[in-house]
N, C-alpha and C positions, 0 to 999 in steps of 0.2 A: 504494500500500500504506500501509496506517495503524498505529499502533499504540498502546496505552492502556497506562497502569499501574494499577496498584490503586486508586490515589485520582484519578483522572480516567478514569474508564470510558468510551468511546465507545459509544453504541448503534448507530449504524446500519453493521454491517459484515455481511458474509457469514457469514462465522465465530465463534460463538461458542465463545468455551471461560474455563478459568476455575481457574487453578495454584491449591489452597491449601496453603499451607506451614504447617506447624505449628514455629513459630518459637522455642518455648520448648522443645522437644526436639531440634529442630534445634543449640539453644545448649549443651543438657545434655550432647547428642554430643559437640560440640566443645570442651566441657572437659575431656570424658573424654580427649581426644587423646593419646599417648606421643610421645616425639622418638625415631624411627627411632635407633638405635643405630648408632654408624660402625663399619663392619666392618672399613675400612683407607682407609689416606689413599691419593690419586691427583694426582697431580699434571700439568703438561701433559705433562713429560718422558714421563711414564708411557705419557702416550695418546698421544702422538709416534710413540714405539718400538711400542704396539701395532698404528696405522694401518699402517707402514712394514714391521711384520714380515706383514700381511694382506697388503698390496699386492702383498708377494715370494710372499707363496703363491701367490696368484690368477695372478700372472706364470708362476711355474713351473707353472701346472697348464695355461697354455693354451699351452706350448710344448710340455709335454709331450702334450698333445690333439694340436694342429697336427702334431707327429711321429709321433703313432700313424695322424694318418689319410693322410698320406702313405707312411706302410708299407703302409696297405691300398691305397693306388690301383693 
């Protein structure tokens, strides 16, 4: 497999093709950019207690599964 950049073009492949960027709009976008506004700070502590409160759901819902379907056997 081969591959070319803009300024060193290979002729002889299978596949041609051929990205053009319009780079000076490209640039005008990206001035326009905003900075996301922070909604609220998060810290690890934060995402600790959210992974550990998930983990306890997910626990208690496949004990509570596991008990339903042993009432049905």
């Amino acid at each position: 497999m081969v591959a070319d950049d803009p300024d060193n073009k290979i002729d002889l492949k299978v596949f041609h093709n051929e990205i053009i960027n319009d780079h000076l709009g490209v640039k005008a976008e990206e001035t326009a950019y905003k900075e996301l506004p922070v909604v609220r700070q998060i810290d690890s502590d934060m995402i600790m207690a959210n992974y550990l409160s998930i983990k306890k759901d997910i626990e208690l819902i496949i004990i509570k599964e596991l008990k339903s379907k042993e009432l049905s056997e």
